[in-house]
C-alpha positions, 0 to 999 in steps of 0.5 A: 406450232406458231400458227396453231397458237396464233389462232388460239390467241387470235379467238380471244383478242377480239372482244368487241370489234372484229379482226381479220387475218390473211396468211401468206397461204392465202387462208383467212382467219376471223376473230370477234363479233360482227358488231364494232369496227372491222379491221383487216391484217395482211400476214405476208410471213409467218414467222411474225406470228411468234412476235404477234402472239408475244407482244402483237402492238410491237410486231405489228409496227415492226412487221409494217416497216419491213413489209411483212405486215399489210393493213387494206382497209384501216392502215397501222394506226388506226388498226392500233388503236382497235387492237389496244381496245380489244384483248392484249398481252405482253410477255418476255417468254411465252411456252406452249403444250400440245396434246394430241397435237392441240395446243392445251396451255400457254405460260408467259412469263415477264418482269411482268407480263401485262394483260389489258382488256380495253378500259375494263381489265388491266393485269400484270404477274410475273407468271400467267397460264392460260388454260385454252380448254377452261378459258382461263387465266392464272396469274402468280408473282405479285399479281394485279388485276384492276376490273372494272375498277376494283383493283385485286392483289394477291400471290394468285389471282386467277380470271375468267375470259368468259364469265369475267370472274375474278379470284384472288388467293393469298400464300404464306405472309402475303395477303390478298388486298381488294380495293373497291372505289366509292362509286363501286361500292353496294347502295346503302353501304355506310363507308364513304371512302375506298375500301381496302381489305385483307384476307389471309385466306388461302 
């Protein structure tokens, strides 16, 4: 099952280089675009792949130090700092649900988990869905998105690995806040300083 989620996980963490994984039955898998860096990872176990879906950076360093890890052409560091500029997430429990034997959904849950996207996206809830079908992702529990240097808090906020879209809901008491930076704000615009506002719609 771990393999299976691996490769799901493995399709969106490459956003702007590319990444290619040799499994310890000599099958190869790629994730990314042709353009950028290409980094090349030699997976000598598989039962890492659990840790690299829950926390890749960590076990990525951890499984180079016991030699169930290889990096052919970058090395740990460098393939690192590629990694850290793509898609990653972080998460205390992670579950699965298949479908036919598919895999349908991935919920994390953390105190918090964290979802970073290079400098554009950094996100952290105490809960997060991914749905692999819609290519999206729910976050609730005090969840934060910073895009693109709007910052977006509410009990839910949902975002679009394709489209890059972004939606915040509030529930109960808690309001949804946007904060828009100065230098973010429409041409025009009077207000000169941060933007902070509240919506109590839910």
């Amino acid at each position: 099952m771990w393999r299976s989620a691996f490769d799901h996980f493995l399709k969106g963490l490459m956003t702007r280089d590319r990444l290619i994984v040799r499994f310890a039955d000599g099958s190869t898998a790629h994730s990314g675009p042709d353009t950028g860096h290409t980094a090349t990872l030699h997976n000598k176990d598989d039962a890492i792949l659990r840790g690299l879906c829950l926390n890749p950076v960590l076990a990525l360093g951890e499984g180079y130090m016991d030699e169930r890890i290889g990096f052919p052409d970058l090395g740990l560091l460098d393939t690192l700092k590629l990694l850290q500029g793509n898609r990653s997430m972080q998460a205390d429990k992670m579950s699965l649900f298949t479908k036919n034997g598919e895999l349908v959904r991935v919920e994390a849950t953390g105190s918090p988990v964290k979802l970073s996207e290079g400098e554009d996206l950094e996100a952290h809830a105490g809960n997060l869905v991914y749905d692999i079908k819609a290519r999206t992702l729910v976050l609730t529990g005090d969840a934060f998105i910073r895009h693109k240097g709007n910052t977006f808090e509410g009990a839910k906020v949902e975002y679009s690995l394709d489209s890059k879209r972004v939606d915040a809901s509030s529930e109960g008491d808690q309001r949804v806040r946007l904060v828009i930076p100065a230098e973010n704000q429409i041409p025009g615009n009077d207000k000169k300083d941060n933007t902070d506002s509240e919506s109590s719609k839910p």
